[in-house]
C-alpha positions in Angstrom: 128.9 -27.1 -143.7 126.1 -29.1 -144.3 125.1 -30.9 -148.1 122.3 -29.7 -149.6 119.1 -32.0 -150.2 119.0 -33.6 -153.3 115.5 -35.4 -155.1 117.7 -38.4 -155.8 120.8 -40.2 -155.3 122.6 -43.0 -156.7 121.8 -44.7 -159.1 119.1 -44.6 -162.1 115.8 -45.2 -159.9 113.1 -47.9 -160.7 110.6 -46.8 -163.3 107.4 -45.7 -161.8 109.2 -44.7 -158.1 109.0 -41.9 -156.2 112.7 -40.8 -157.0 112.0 -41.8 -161.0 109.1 -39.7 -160.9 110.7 -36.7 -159.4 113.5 -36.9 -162.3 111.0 -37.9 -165.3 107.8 -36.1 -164.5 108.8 -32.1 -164.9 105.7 -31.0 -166.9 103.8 -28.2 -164.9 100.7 -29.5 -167.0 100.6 -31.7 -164.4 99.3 -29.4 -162.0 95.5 -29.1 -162.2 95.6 -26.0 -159.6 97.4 -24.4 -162.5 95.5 -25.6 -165.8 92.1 -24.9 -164.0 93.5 -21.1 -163.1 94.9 -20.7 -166.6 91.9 -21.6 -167.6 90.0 -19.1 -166.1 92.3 -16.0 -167.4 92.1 -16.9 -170.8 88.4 -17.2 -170.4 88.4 -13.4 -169.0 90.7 -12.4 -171.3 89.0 -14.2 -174.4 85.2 -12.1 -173.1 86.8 -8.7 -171.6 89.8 -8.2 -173.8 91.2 -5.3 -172.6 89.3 -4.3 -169.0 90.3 -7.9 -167.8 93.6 -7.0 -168.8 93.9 -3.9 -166.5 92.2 -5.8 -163.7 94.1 -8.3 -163.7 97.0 -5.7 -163.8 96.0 -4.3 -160.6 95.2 -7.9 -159.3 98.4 -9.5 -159.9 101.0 -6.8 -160.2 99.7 -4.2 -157.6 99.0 -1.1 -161.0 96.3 0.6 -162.5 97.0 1.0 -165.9 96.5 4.2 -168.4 97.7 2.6 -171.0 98.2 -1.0 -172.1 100.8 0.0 -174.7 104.7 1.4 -173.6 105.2 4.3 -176.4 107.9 4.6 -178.1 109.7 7.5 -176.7 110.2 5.0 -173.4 111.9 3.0 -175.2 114.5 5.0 -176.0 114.6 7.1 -172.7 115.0 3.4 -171.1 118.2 2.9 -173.5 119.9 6.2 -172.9 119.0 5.4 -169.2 120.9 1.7 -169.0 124.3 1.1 -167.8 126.9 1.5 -170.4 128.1 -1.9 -169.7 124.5 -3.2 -169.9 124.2 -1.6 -173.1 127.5 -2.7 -174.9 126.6 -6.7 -173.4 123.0 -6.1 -174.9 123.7 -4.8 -178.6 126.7 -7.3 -178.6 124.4 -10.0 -178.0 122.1 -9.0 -180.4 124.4 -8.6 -183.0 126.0 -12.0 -182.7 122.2 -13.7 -182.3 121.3 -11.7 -185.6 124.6 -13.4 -187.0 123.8 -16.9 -185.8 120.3 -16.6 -187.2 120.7 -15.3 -190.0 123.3 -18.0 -191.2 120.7 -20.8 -190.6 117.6 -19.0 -192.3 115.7 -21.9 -194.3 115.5 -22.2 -198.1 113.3 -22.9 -200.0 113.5 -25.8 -202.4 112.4 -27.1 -205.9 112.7 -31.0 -207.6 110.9 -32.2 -210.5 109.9 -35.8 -210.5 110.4 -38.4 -213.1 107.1 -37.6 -214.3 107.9 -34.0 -214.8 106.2 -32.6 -212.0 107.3 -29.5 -210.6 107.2 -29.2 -206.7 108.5 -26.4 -204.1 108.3 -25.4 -201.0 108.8 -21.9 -200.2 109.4 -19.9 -196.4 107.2 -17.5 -196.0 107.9 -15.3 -193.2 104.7 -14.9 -190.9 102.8 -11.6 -190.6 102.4 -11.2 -186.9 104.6 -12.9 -184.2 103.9 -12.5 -180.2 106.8 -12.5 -178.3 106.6 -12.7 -174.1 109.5 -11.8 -172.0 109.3 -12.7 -167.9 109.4 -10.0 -165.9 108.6 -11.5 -162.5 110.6 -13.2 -160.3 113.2 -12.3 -162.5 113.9 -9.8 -165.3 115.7 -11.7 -168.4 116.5 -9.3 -171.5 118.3 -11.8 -173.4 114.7 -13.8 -173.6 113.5 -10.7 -175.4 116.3 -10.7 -177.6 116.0 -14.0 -178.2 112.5 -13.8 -179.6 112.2 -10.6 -181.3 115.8 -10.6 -183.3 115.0 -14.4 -185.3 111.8 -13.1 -185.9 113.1 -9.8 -187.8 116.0 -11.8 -189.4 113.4 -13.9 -190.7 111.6 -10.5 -192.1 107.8 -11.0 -189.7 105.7 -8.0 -190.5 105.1 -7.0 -186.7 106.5 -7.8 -183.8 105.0 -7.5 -180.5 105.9 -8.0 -176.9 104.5 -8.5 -173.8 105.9 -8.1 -170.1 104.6 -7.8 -166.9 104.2 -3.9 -165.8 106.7 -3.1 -163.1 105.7 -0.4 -160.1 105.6 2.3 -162.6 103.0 0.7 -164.9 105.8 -0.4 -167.6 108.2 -3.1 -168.2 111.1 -3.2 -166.4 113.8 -0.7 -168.0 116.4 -3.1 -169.2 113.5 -4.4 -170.7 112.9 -1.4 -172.9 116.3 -1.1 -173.6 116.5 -4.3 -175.3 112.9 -4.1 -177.1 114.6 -0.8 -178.4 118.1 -2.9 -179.4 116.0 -5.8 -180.7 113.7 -3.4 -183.3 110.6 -4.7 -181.7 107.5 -2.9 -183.1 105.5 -2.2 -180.4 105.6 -3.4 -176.7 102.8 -4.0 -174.2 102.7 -3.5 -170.5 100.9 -7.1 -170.2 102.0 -10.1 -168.2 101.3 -14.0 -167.2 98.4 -15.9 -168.8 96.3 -12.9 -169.6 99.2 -11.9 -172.1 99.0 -15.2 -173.9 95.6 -15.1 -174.1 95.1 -11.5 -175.8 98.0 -12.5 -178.0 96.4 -15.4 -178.7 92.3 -13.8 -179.5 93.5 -10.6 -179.6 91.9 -7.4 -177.7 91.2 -3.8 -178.5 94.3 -2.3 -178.0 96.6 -5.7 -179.1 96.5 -7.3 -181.6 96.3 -11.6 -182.6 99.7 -12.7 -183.7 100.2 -15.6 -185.3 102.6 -17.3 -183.0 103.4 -16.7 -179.6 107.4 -17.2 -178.6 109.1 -17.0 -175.6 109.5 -18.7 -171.7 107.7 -18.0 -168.7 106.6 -19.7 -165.4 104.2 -22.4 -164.8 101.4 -20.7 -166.0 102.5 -18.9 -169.0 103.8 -22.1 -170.3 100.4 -23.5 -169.6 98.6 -20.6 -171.2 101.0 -21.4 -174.9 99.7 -24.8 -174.4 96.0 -24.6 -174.2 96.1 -21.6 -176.7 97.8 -23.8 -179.2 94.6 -24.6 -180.8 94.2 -21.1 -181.6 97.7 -19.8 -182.7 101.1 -21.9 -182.9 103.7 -21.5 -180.6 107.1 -21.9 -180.1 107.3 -24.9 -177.6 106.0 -25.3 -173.8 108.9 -24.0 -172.6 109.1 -24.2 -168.4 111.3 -24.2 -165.7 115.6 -24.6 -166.6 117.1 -28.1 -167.0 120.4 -29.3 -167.1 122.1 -32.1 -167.4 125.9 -33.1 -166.8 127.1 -35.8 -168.5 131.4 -36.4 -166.7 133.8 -38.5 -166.3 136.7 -39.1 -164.2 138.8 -36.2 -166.0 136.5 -33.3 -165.3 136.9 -30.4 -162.9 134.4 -30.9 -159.5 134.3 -26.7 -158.8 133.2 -26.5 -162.8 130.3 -29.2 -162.8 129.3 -27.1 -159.2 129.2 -23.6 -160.4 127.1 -24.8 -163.6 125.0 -27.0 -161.5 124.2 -24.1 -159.3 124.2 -21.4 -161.8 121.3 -23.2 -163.7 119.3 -24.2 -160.4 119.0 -20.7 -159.4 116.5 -20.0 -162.3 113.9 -21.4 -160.2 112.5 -23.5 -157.2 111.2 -26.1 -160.0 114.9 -25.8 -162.2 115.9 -29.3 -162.9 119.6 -29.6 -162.0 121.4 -33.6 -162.9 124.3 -34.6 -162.9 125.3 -38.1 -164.1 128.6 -39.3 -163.9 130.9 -42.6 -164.1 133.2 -41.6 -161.2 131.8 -41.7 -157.9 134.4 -40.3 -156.6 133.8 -37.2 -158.9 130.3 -37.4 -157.3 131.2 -36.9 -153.7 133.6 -33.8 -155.0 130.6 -32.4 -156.9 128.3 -32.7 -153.7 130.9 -31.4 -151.6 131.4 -28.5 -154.2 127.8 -27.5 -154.0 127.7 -27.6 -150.0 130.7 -24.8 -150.2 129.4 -22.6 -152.8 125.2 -22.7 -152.1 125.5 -20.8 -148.3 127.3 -17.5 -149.9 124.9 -17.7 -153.1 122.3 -14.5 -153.3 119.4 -16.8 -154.3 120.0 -19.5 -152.0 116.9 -20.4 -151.0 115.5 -21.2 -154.7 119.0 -23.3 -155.0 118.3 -25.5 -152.2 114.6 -25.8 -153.4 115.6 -26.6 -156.8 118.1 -29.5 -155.3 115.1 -30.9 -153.2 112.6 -31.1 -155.6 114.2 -31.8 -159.0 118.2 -32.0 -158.4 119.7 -35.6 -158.9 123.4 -37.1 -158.6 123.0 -40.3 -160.4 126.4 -42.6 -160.9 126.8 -44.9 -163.7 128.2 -47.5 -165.2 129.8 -46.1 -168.6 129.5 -43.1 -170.9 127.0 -45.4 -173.2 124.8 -45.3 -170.0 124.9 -41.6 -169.4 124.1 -41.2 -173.2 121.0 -43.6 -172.8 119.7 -41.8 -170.0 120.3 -38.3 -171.8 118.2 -39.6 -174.4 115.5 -40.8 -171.9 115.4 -37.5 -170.0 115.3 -35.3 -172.8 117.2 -32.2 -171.3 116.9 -28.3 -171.8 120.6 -28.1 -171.6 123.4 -30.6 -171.6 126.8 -30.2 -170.7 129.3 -32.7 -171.7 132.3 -32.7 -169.3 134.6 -36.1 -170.7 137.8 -36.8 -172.1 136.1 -37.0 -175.5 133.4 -34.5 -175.4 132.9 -33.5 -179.0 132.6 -37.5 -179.6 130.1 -38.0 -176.8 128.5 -34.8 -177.6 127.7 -35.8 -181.0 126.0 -39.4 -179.9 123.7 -37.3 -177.7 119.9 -36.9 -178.8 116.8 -35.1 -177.0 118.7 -32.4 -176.1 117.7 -28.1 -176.5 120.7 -27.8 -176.8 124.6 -29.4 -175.7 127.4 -27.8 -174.7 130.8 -29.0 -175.3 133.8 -29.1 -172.9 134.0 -27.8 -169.7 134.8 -24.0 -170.8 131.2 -24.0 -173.1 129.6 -22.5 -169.8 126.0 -22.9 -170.4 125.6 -19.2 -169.0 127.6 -18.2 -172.6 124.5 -20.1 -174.1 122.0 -18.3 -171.9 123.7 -14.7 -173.1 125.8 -13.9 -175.4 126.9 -17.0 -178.2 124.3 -15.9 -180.8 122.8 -19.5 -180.2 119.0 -19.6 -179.2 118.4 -19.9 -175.4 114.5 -20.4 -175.6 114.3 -24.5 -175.6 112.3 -27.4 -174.6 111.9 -28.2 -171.3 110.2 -30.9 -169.4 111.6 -34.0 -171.5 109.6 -32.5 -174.5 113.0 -32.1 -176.1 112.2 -35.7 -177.5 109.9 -33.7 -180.6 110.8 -30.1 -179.8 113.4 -28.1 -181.0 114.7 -24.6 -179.4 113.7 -21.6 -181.0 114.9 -20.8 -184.6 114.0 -18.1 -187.5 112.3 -21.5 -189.0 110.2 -20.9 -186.5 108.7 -17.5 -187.7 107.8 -18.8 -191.0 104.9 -21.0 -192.6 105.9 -23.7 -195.8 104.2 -23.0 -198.9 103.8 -26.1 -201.4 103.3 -24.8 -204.6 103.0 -28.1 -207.3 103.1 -27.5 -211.7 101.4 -30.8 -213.7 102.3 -30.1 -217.4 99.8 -31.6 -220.1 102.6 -34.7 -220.3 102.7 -34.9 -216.7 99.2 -35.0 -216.6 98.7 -37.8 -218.8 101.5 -40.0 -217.4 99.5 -39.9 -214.2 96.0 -40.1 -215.1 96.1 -43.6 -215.1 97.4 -44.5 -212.1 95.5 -41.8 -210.2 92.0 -43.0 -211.8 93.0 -46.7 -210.2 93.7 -45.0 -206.6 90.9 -42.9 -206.7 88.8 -46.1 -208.1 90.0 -48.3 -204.8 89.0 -45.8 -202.3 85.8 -45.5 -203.9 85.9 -41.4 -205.1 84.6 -41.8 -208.8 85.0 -37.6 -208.9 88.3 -37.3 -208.2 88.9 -40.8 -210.5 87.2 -38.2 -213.8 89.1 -35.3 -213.0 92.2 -37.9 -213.6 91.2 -39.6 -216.9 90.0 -36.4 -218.1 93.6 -35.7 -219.0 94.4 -39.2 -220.4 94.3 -38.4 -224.0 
């Protein structure tokens, strides 16, 4: 039984290495092969709408499409056509992600100032949200879910989806089933960077959303990105990450099985461990070793490992904690004698898990909690996917006469010092 490769060993590598690189720069932006492509499909996207669309169809998924758009009646053959099992896991899911949503909608607020100014901020729910669900190297349901439940919760308009056309010219059928559980309003037969981009400009047959949701490979998260001056998006969401933060007291076959779980996503998955026991360390390792050679996607595991795994010892929790903050995780579990207290000390995270039995694959499925996050150590600004996210602030501001004139003063000076006499008359206008 031989270990498998990992990116890096030991301890925390020298800023600006090889080894510091391979943990710290994860962004797929990085690749100019894949922003000059992206590029390009946008491009044909943005001046053939449709047609490009249905070449690119035939191009990239092997179809020739009659129809963009899934109907309807698909949808619901697809759900009468799923497993029953399949079908109980997905509208359980859904109904504890409509629960969890729906308890953190935003509100909207109101304060009044000394002056007797009146100032609110509403949530307006937006009228048109995009939502993509992967569909290629592997199918993922609970991403549709995840994008298309907040956004009804949060009451958007229309919601529309887009996923890559299997052999038979639609999504894949769990994928139907779900868009059917969800109450999606319409779904589209449309995949990669050509999707972004027609939800972005819009085409014939689909129409521009105001903000496009959801993961995707390397180029789907690059199409968000350089559509972002167009429409908003969620966050440039890429390849899995996790991040295990132990101590002496946690279970090696535990850290393992989440280590591998997560790497399997991907052959670019970031999968760390950090640790204070290096004797836990060796266990882990030797963990892996047993379970990766009898693990169906084997090969992406050890590829993951190579390229982005790490098994980093350190000093104390307070280091692990530091370096969490530093790396800025998709997904951190926290594996220590007091995980709810180191848990709550750790920042730049998608999301943490807490305790060993907080399996991140509960996250990724089934705890109502959203599994669309930041990735790429942009969880330093980012946050994961919310119903905040499928609404716009309105400010709405009331100066009453008195108001008016307490201010008018003051706001003649300001407007005086930065040299606008216009805006220093409307002021004094209502001095008196």
């Amino acid at each position: 039984m031989s270990a498998p490769k990992f990116a890096v060993r030991g301890p925390i590598p020298t800023a600006g290495s090889d080894a510091w690189r391979a943990l710290f720069e994860r962004s797929t932006s990085d690749d100019t092969t894949v922003r000059s492509r992206t590029a390009e499909i946008l491009e044909r996207v943005r001046r053939y709408g449709d047609a490009a669309l249905r070449e690119m169809a035939r191009e990239f998924d092997g179809v020739s499409l009659e129809s963009l758009e899934v109907p309807r009646s698909a949808w619901k053959r697809a759900l009468a056509e799923v497993d029953p099992a399949l079908r109980g896991a997905l509208e359980r899911a859904a109904k504890n992600i409509r629960g969890v949503h729906k308890a953190f909608r935003p509100l909207g607020r109101t304060f009044t100032t000394p002056d007797g100014v009146v100032v609110t901020r509403r949530p307006d729910p937006l009228d048109r949200v995009g939502v993509y669900a992967p569909g290629g190297r592997a199918t993922y349901p609970s991403s549709l879910l995840m994008g298309v439940v907040p956004a009804k919760i949060a009451g958007v308009r229309e919601v529309i989806v887009c996923s890559p056309p299997s052999p038979d010219g639609r999504p894949a059928v769990v994928l139907l089933a779900a868009a059917e559980i969800a109450g999606a309003d319409r779904v589209f037969a449309v995949g990669g960077a050509g999707a972004i981009a027609a939800m972005a400009w819009g085409t014939n047959s689909i129409s521009r959303v105001d903000r496009i949701v959801g993961p995707g490979n390397a180029y789907v998260a690059e199409a968000k990105l350089q559509a972002a001056g167009v429409v908003a998006i969620d966050a440039p969401a890429g390849p899995s990450e996790l991040l295990v933060i132990a101590d002496d007291t946690a279970d090696p076959a535990i850290i393992a099985r989440e280590m591998v779980a997560q790497a399997e996503h991907d052959p670019l998955a970031a999968v760390v461990l950090v640790s204070t026991s290096a004797k836990l360390t060796r266990e882990v390792e030797r963990a892996i070793a047993a379970l990766v050679p009898g693990e169906g996607r084997r090969a992406i595991i050890e590829d993951a490992f190579a390229a982005r795994g790490a098994l980093l010892t350190l000093r104390s929790i307070d280091d692990a904690i530091a370096f969490a903050a530093d790396y800025a995780a998709e997904h951190v579990l926290v594996c220590c004698r007091t995980a709810a207290r180191v848990a709550a000390r750790v920042r730049n995270a998608g999301t943490v898990f807490i305790g060993a039995s907080s399996s991140v694959a509960f996250g990724d499925y089934m705890t109502g909690a959203n599994h669309v996050l930041p990735t790429g150590g942009l969880a330093r600004g980012y946050s994961g996917l919310s119903t905040e996210h499928f609404y716009r602030w309105t400010t709405t501001q009331r100066v009453s006469r008195t108001a008016a004139r307490s201010l008018a003063s003051d706001v003649g000076t300001f407007a005086d010092a930065e040299g606008l006499p216009g805006h220093a008359a409307a002021a004094r206008q209502w001095s008196s």
